[in-house]
N, C-alpha and C positions, 0 to 999 in steps of 0.2 A: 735737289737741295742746293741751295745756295754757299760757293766758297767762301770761307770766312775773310774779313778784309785784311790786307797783308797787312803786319804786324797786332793783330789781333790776339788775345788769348783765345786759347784752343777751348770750343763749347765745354768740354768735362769742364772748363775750370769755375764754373760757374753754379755746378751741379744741377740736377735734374729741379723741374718744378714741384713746389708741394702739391700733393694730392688730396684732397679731402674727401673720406670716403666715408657719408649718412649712414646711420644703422636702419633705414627703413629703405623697401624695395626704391629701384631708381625711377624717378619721374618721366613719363613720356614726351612731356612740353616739357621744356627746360626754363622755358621765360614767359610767365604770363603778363600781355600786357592791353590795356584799355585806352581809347584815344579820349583826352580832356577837353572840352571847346570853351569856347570865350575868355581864356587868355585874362580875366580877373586878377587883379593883386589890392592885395591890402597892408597898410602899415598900421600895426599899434605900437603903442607906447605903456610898459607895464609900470603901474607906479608902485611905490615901495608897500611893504606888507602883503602885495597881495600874494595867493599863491600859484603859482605857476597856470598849473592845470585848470584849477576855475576860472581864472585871467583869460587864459585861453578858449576857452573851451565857452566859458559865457560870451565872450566877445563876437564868435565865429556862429556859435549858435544863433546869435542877435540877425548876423548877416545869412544866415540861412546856408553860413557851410556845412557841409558832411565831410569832403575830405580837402585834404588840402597836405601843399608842402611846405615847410616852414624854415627859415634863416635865422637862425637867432644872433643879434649881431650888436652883443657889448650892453654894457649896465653892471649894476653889482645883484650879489643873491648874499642878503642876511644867510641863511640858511639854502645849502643844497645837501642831498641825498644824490648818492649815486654808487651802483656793483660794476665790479669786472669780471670780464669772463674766465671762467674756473676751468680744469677738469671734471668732468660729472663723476662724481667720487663711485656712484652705482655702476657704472660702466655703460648706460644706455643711450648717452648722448655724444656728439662730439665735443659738448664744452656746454655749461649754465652760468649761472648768474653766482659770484660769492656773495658773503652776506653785507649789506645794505653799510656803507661809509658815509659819515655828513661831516661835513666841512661849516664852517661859521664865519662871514668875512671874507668873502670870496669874490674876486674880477671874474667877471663871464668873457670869455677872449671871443669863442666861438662858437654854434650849434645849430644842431639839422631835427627836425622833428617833422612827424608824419599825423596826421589828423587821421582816424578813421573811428569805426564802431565794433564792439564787443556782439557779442550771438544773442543779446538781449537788446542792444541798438543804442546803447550808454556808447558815450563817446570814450575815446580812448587815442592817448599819446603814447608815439614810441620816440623817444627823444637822446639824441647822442651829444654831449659838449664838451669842451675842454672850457676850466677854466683857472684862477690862479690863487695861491693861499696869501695870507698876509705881510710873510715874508717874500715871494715873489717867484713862487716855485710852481710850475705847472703840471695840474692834475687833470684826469679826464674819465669819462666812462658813459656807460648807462644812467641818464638821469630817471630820478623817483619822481616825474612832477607835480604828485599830487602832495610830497612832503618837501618840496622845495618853494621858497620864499623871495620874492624880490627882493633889494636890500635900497639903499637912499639913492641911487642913480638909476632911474627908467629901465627897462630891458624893450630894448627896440628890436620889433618881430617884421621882418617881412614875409607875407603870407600869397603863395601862389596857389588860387583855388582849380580845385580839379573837382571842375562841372560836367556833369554828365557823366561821373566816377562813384561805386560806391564801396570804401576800400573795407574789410569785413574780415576780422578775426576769425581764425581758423586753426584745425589739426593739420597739419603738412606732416603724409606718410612716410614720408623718403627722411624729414629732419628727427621725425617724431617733438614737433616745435608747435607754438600756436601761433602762427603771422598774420599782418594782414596782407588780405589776397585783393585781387581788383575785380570788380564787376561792372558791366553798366547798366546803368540807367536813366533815364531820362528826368532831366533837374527841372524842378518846381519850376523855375521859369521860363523853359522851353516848353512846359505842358500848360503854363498859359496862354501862348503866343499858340501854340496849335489849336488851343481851343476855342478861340480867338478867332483865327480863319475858318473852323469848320461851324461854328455859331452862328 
């Protein structure tokens, strides 16, 4: 172990790391993870009214995404929905969702969303942002995207597809949570280019 550097505080002073400990058995992989190819990106531009999730979700479908990772980067939202994370009042989790906040008149400062699909193959956003009220106060959380709203300034997404990914809703034992997990597979366009050379 490493001396601490002179004139340093003393490690206690900093106290011990938080530990977060799941109420379901612990995981033997700790990280799962899938390799993406072809480096794809896309830029939309969300116009006002629409909403979030079909914006997205129609746009990406168009282009024949399944998963992808997303930047959300400024515009306004008429309307946003969004939860913070709670205590699970039952005692079975480490934290849920409270109940659902919408804001009206709202700057989008920033945001991260995940493209993938439900155990029925319906697409599905998981989407995190901050953004700001009309007095100029910054809020953030869990977005709802299916109940949130563009407002009169575009929301401009940059989209990195992850080709040859199929990211896929699930039970995780150890969170007792449904996440999306990563699978692979082989993207529509690499299965025509195979089939292509062996034709």
């Amino acid at each position: 172990m490493a001396a601490p550097a002179p004139g340093s505080p003393p490690e206690h002073a900093f106290g011990r790391p938080r530990t977060l400990v799941h109420p379901g058995p612990r995981a033997d992989l700790r990280l799962a993870h899938v390799a993406a190819h072809g480096g794809r990106q896309i830029r939309l531009s969300l116009t006002a009214g629409t909403c979030l999730h079909e914006g997205l979700t129609r746009a990406l479908g168009a282009a024949g995404v399944q998963a992808a990772a997303m930047a959300l980067m400024g515009g306004d939202l008429a309307e946003v929905a969004y939860c913070l994370p709670v205590p699970d009042p039952e005692g079975q989790l480490m934290a849920t969702y409270g109940e659902p906040k919408v804001l009206r008149g709202a700057s989008l400062l920033r945001g991260s969303a995940t493209l993938g699909q439900d155990e029925q193959g319906a697409p599905v956003i998981h989407c995190h942002a901050s953004f700001s009220d009309e007095q100029g106060h910054v809020r953030g959380g869990h977005v709802l995207t299916p109940r949130t709203v563009v407002g009169q300034r575009p929301v401009t997404v940059l989209v990195s597809v992850l080709d040859g990914v199929a990211l896929r809703l699930g039970f995780d034992d150890e969170t007792r949570l449904h996440m999306l997990k990563p699978h692979a597979i082989q993207s529509p366009a690499l299965a025509t280019v195979a089939g292509a050379h062996h034709g």
